[in-house]
NUKOLKOL-334478 format. One record per residue (C-alpha): x, y, z. Coordinates in nm, 4 decimals. Layout:
<tikols>
{xx = X	yy = Y	zz = Z}
...
</tikols>
This chain:
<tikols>
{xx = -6.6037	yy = -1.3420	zz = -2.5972}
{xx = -6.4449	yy = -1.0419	zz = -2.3799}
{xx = -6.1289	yy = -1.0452	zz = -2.6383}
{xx = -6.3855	yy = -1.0527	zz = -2.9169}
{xx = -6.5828	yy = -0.7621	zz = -2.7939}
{xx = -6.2860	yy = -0.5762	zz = -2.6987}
{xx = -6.1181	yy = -0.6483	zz = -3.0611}
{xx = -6.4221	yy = -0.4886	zz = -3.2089}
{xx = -6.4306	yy = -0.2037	zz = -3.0261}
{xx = -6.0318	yy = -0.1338	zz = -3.0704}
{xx = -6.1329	yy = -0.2138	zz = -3.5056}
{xx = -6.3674	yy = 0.0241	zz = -3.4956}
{xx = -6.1693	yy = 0.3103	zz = -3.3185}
{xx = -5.9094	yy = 0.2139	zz = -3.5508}
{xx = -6.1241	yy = 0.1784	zz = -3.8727}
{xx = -6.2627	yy = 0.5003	zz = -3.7870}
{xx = -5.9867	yy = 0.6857	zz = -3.8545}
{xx = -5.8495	yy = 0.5258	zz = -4.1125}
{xx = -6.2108	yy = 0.6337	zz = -4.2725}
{xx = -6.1419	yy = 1.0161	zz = -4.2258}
{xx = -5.7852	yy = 0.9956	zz = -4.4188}
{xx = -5.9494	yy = 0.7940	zz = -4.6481}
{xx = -6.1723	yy = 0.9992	zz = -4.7633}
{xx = -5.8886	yy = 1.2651	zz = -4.8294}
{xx = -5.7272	yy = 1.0197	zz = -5.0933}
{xx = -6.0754	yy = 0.9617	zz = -5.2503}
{xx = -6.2074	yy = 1.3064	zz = -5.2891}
{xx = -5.8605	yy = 1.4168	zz = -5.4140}
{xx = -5.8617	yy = 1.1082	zz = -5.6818}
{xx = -6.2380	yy = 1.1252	zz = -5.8017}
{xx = -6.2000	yy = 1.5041	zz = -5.8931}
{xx = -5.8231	yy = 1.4714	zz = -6.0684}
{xx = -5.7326	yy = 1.1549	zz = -6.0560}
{xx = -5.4317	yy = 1.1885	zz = -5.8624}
{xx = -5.3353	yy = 0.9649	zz = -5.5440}
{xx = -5.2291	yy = 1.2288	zz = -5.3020}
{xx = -4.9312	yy = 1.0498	zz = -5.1019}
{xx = -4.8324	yy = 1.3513	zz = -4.8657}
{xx = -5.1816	yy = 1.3191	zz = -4.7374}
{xx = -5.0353	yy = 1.1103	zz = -4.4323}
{xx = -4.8143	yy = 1.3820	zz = -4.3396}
{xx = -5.0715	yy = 1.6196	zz = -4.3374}
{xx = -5.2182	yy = 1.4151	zz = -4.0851}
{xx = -4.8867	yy = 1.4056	zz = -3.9165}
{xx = -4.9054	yy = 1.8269	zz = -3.9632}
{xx = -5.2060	yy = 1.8814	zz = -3.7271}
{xx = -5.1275	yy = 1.5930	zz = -3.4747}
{xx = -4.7976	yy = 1.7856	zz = -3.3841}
{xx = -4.9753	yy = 2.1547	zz = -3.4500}
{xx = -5.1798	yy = 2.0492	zz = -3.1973}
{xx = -4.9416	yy = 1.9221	zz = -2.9312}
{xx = -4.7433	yy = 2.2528	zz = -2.9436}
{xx = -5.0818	yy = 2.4727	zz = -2.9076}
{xx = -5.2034	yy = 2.2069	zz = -2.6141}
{xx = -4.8995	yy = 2.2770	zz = -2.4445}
{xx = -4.8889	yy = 2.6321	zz = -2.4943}
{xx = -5.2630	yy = 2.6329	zz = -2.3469}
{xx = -5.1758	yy = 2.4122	zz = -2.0929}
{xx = -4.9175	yy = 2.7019	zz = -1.9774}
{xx = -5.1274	yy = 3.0193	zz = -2.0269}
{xx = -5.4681	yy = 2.9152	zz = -1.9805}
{xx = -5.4424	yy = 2.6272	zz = -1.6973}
{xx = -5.7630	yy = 2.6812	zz = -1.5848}
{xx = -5.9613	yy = 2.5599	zz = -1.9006}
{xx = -6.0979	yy = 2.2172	zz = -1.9113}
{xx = -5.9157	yy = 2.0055	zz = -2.0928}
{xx = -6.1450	yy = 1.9023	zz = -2.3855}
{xx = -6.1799	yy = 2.2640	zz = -2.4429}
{xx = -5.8020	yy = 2.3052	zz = -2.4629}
{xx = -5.8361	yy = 2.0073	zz = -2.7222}
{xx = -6.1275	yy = 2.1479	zz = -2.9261}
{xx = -5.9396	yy = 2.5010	zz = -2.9526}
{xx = -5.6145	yy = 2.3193	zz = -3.0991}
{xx = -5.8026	yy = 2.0717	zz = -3.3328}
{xx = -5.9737	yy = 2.3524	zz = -3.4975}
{xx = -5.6617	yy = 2.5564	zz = -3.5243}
{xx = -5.4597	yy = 2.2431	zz = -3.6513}
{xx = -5.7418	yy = 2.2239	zz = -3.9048}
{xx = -5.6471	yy = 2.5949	zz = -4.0082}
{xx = -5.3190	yy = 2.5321	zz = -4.0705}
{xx = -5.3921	yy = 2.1762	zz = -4.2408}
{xx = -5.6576	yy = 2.3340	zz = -4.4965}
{xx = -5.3660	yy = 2.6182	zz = -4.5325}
{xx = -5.1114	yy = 2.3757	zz = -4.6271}
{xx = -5.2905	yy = 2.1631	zz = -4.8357}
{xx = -5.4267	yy = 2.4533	zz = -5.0242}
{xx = -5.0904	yy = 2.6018	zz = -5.0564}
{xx = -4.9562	yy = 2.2152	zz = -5.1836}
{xx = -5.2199	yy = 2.1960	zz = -5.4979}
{xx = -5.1555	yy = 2.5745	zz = -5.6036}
{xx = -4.7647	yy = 2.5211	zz = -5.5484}
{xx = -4.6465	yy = 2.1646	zz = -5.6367}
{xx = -4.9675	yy = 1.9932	zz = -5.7914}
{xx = -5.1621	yy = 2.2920	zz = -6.0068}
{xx = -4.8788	yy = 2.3305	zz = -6.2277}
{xx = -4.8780	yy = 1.9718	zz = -6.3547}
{xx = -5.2416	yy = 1.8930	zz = -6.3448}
{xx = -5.2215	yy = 1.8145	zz = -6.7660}
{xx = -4.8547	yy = 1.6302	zz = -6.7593}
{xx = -4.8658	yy = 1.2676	zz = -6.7496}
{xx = -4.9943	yy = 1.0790	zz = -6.4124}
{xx = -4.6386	yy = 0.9756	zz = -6.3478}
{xx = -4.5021	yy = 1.3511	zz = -6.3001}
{xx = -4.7609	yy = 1.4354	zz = -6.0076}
{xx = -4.7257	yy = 1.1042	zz = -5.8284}
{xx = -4.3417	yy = 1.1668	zz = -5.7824}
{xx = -4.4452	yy = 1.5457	zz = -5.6717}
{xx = -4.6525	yy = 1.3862	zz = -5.4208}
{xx = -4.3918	yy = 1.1197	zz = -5.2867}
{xx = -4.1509	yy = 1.4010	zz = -5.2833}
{xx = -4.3977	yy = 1.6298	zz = -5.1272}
{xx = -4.4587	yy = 1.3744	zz = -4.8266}
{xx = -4.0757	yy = 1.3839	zz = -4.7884}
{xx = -4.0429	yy = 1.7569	zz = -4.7680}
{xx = -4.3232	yy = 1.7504	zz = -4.5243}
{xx = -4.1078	yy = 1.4871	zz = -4.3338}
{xx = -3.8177	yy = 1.7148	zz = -4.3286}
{xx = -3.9821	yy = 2.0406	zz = -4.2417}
{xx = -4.1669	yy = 1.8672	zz = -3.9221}
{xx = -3.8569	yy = 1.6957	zz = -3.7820}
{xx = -3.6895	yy = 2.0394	zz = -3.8327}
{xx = -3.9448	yy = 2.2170	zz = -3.7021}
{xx = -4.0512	yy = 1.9617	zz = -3.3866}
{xx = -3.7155	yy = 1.7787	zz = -3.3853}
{xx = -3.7081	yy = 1.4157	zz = -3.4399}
{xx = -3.7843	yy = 1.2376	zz = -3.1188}
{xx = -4.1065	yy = 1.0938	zz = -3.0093}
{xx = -4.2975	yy = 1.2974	zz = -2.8013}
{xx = -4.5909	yy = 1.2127	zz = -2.5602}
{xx = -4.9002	yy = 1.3638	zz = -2.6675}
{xx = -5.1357	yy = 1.5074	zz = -2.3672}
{xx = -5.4448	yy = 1.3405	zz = -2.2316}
{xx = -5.6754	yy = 1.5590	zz = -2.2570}
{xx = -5.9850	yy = 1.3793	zz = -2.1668}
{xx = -6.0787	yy = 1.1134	zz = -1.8518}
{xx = -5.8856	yy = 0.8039	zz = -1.8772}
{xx = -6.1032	yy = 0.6203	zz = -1.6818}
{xx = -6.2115	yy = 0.2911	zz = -1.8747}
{xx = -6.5884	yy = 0.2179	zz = -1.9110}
{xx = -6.6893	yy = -0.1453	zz = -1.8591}
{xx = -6.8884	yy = -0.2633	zz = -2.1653}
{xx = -7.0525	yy = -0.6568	zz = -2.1932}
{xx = -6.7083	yy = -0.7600	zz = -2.0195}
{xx = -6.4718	yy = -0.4941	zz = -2.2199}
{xx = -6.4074	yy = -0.1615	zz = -2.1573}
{xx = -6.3649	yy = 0.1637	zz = -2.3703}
{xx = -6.2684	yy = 0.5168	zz = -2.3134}
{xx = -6.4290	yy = 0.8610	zz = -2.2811}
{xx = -6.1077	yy = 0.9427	zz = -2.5958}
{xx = -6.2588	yy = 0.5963	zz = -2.8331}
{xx = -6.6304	yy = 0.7245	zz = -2.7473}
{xx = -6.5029	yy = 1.0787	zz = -2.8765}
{xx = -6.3575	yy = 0.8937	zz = -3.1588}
{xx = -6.6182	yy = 0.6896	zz = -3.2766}
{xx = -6.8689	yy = 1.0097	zz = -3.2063}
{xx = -6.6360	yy = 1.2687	zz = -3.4072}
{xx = -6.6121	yy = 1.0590	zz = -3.6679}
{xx = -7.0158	yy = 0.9906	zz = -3.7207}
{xx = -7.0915	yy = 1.3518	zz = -3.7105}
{xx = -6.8156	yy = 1.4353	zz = -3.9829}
{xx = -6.8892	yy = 1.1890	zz = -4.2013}
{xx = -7.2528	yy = 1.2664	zz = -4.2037}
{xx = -7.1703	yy = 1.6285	zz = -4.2591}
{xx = -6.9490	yy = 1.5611	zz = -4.5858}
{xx = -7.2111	yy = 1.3319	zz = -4.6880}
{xx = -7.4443	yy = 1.6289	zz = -4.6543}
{xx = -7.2263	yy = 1.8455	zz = -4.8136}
{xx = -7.1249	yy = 1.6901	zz = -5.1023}
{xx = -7.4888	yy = 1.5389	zz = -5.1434}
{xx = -7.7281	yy = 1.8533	zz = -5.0597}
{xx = -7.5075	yy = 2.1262	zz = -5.1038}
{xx = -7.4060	yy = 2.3599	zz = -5.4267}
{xx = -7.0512	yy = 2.3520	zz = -5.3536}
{xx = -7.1250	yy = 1.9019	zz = -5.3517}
{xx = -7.3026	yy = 1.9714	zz = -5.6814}
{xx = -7.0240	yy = 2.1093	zz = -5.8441}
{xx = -6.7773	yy = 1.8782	zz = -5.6972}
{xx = -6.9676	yy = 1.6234	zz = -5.8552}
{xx = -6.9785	yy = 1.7602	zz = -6.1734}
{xx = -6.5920	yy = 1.8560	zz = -6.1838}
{xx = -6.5417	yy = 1.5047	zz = -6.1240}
{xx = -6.7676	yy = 1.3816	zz = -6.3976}
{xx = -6.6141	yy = 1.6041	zz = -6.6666}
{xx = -6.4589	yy = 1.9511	zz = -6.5301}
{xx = -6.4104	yy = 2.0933	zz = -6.9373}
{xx = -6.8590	yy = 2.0658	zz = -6.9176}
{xx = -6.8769	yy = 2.2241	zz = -6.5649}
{xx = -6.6902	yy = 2.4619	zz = -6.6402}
{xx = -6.9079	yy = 2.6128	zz = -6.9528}
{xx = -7.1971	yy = 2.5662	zz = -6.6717}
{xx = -7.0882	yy = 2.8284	zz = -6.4706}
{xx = -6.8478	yy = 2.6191	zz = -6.2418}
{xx = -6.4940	yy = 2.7183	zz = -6.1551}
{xx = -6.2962	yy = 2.3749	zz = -6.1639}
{xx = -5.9586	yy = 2.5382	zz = -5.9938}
{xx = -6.2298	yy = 2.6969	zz = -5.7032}
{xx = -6.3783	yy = 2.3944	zz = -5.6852}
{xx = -6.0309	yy = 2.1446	zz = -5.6634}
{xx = -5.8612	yy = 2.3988	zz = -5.3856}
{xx = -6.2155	yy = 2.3301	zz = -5.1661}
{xx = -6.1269	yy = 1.9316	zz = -5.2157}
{xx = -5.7937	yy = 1.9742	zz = -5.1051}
{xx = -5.9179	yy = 2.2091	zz = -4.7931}
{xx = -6.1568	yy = 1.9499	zz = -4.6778}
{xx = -5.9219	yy = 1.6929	zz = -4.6954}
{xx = -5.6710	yy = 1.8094	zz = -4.4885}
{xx = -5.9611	yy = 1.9388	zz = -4.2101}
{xx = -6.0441	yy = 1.5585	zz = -4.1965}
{xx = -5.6974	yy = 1.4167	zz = -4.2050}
{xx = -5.6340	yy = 1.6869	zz = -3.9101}
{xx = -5.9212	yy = 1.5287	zz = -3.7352}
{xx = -5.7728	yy = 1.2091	zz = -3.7946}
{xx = -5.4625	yy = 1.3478	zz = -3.6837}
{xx = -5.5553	yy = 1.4545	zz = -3.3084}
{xx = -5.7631	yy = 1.1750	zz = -3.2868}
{xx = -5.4281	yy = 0.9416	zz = -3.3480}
{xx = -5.2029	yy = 1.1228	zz = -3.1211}
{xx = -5.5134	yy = 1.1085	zz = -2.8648}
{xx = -5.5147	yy = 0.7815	zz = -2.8960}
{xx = -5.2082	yy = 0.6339	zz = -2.9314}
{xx = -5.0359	yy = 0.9071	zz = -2.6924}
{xx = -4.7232	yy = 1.0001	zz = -2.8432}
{xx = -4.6936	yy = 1.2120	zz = -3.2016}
{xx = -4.3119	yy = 1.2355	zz = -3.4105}
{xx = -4.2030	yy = 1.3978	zz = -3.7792}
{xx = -4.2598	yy = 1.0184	zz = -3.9260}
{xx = -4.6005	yy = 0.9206	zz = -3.7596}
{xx = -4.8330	yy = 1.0232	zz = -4.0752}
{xx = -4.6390	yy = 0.7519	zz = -4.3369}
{xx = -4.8213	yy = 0.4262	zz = -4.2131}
{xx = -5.1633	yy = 0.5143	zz = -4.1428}
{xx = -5.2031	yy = 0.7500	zz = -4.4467}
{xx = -5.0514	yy = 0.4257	zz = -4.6584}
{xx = -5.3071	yy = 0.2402	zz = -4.4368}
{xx = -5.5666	yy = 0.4856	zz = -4.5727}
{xx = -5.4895	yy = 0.4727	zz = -4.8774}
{xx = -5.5292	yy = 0.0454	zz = -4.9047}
{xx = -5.9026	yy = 0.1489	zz = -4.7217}
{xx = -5.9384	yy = 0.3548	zz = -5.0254}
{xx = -5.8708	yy = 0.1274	zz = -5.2878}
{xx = -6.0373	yy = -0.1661	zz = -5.0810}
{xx = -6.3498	yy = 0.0477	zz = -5.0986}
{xx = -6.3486	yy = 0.1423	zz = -5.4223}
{xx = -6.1827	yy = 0.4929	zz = -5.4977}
{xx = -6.3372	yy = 0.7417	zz = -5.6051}
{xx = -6.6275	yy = 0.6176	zz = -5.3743}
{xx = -6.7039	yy = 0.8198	zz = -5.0755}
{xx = -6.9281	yy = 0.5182	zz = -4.8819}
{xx = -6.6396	yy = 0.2553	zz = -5.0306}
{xx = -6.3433	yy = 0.4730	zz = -4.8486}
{xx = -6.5908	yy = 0.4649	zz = -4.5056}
{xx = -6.6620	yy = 0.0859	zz = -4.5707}
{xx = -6.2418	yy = 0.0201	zz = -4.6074}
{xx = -6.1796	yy = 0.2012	zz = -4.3426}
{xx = -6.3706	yy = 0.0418	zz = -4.1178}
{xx = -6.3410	yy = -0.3059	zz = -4.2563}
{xx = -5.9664	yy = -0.2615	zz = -4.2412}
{xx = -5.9328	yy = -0.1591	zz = -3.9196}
{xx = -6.1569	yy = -0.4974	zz = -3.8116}
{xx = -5.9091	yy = -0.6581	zz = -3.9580}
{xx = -5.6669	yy = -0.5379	zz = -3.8524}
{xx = -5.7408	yy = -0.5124	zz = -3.4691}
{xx = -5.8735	yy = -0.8770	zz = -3.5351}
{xx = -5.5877	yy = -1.0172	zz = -3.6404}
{xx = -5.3859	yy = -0.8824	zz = -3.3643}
{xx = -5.5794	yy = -1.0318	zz = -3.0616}
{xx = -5.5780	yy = -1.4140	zz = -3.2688}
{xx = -5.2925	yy = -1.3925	zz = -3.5107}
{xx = -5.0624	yy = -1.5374	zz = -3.2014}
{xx = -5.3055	yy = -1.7943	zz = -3.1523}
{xx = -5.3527	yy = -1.9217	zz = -3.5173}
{xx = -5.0123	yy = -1.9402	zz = -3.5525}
{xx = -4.9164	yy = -2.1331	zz = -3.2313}
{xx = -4.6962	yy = -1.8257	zz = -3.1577}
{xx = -4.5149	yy = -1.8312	zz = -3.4383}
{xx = -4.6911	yy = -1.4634	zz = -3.5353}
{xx = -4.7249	yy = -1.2100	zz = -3.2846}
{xx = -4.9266	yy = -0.8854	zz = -3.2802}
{xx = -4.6322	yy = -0.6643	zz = -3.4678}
{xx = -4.6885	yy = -0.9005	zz = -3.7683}
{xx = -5.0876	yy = -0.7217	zz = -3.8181}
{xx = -4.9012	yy = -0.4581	zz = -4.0363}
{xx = -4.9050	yy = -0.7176	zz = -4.3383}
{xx = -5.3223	yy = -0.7680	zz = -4.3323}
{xx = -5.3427	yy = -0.4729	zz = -4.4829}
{xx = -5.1521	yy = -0.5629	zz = -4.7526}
{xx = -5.2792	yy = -0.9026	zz = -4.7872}
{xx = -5.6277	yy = -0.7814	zz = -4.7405}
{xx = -5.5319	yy = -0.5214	zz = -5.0587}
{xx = -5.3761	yy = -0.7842	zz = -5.3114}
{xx = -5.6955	yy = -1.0502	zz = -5.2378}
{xx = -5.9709	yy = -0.7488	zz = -5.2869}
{xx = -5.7320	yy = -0.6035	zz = -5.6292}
{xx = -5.7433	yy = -0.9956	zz = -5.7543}
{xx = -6.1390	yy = -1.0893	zz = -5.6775}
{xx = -6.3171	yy = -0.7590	zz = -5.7454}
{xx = -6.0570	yy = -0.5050	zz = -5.8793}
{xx = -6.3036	yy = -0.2224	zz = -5.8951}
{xx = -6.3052	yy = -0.2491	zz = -5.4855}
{xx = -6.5528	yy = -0.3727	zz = -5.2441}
{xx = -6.8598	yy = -0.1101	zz = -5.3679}
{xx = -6.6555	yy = -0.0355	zz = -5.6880}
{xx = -6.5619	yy = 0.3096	zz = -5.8462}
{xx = -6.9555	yy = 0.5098	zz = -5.8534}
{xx = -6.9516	yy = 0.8311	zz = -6.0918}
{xx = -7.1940	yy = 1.0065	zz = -5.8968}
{xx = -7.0345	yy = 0.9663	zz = -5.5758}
{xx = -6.7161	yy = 1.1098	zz = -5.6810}
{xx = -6.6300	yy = 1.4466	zz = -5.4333}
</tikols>
């Protein structure tokens, strides 16, 4: 029961933020249709943004508490995410937005490359071991234990998720992303400026995969050029296990996969009579995928109109 619990907890923190970079790929998709791969790296873009700044605060402002030295440099990595990705739609995706769907998923995959490139340029290709910024201490729970960083986690991601459901839900900007999704030629002879309205998407999406981002390298402890390309593929699979295009669907993946995930590596050695350790849970994601795509291809809550962002 204390591996169960404990497995839960871990699915959860995991499934959380696979949720946040999830959302990225659906809000990008339900408004143009277009499956965003270098969303992974932008992830990848504020985990590292934010180990340089920690380290410069570290330096020149040692006498800060340290989960104010990580709030400063998640908010700043969110800056420079919400710059990037805004700069990526005008640049590389804008100009093809009416070609055929084949011509902006290379741009992406060649995007997420560049990206690649840049960062291990930039931050040099070796791992690096990401700061703990917050108590380490482990807090016994019903015979497991969590940490002050999974609480933080789990807590982050609640609040943000109920803000974008507020915004997109109770908010003018939300209005209009709906009704860019649902047909932008029509919202746009209402008054609503699809372009203004696609560069917001993008913007929000990258704040959330920054999020993600810190929250990884928190985590997980260690951030490199390469570190965005399996959880934003990860993501993605929540995504389209949720139903894209489907804000609650991407949360519902997210969180399911992760489960499953964290699941399968505290039993998969045991179902297996050792045959399958814990580096095999990679392929559950995949599996998951390809048994969801062949029972209910729509996803798990299916592709919803008015929940598009």
């Amino acid at each position: 029961m204390d591996v169960l619990l404990q497995q839960i907890i871990n699915g959860l923190v995991l499934g959380s933020m696979y949720a946040l970079v999830a959302l990225g790929y659906t809000m990008v998709y339900g408004i143009i249709g277009l499956i965003n791969f270098a969303h992974g790296d932008v992830l990848m873009v504020g985990a590292l943004t934010s180990w340089t700044l920690i380290g410069w605060m570290m330096e020149s402002w040692a006498g800060l508490p340290g989960w104010m030295i990580l709030l400063v440099a998640t908010m700043i990595a969110m800056v420079v995410c919400a710059v990037l990705n805004f700069s990526i739609e005008k640049l590389a995706y804008r100009p093809l937005r009416n070609s055929p769907r084949l011509a902006p998923l290379i741009t992406a995959i060649g995007m997420s490359l560049l990206l690649q490139t840049m960062a291990m340029i930039i931050w040099e290709p070796n791992p690096k071991p990401y700061p703990g910024m917050l108590p380490r201490e482990p807090i016994p729970i019903g015979g497991a234990v969590i940490t002050i960083t999974q609480i933080t986690i789990l807590a982050t991601t609640a609040i943000t998720l109920a803000l974008l459901m507020y915004l997109v839900n109770r908010t003018n900007l939300g209005r209009a992303m709906r009704a860019t999704a649902e047909n932008p030629r029509v919202a746009a002879l209402m008054g609503i400026k699809p372009d203004v309205v696609i560069s917001a998407t993008f913007i929000i999406g990258a704040m959330l995969a920054a999020i993600a981002g810190v929250m990884w390298a928190s985590n997980y402890g260690t951030v490199q050029h390469a570190m965005g390309f399996m959880p934003g593929l990860k993501a993605f699979v929540a995504a389209v296990m949720g139903g894209i295009g489907n804000l609650a669907g991407a949360v519902v993946g997210g969180i399911a996969l992760g489960l499953i995930e964290s699941l399968g590596a505290g039993y998969l050695g045991k179902l297996t009579g050792g045959f399958l350790g814990s580096q095999y849970t990679d392929i559950f994601a995949f599996i998951v995928l390809a048994l969801v795509l062949t029972l209910r291809p729509s996803g798990l809550l299916g592709e919803r109109v008015a929940d598009r962002a």
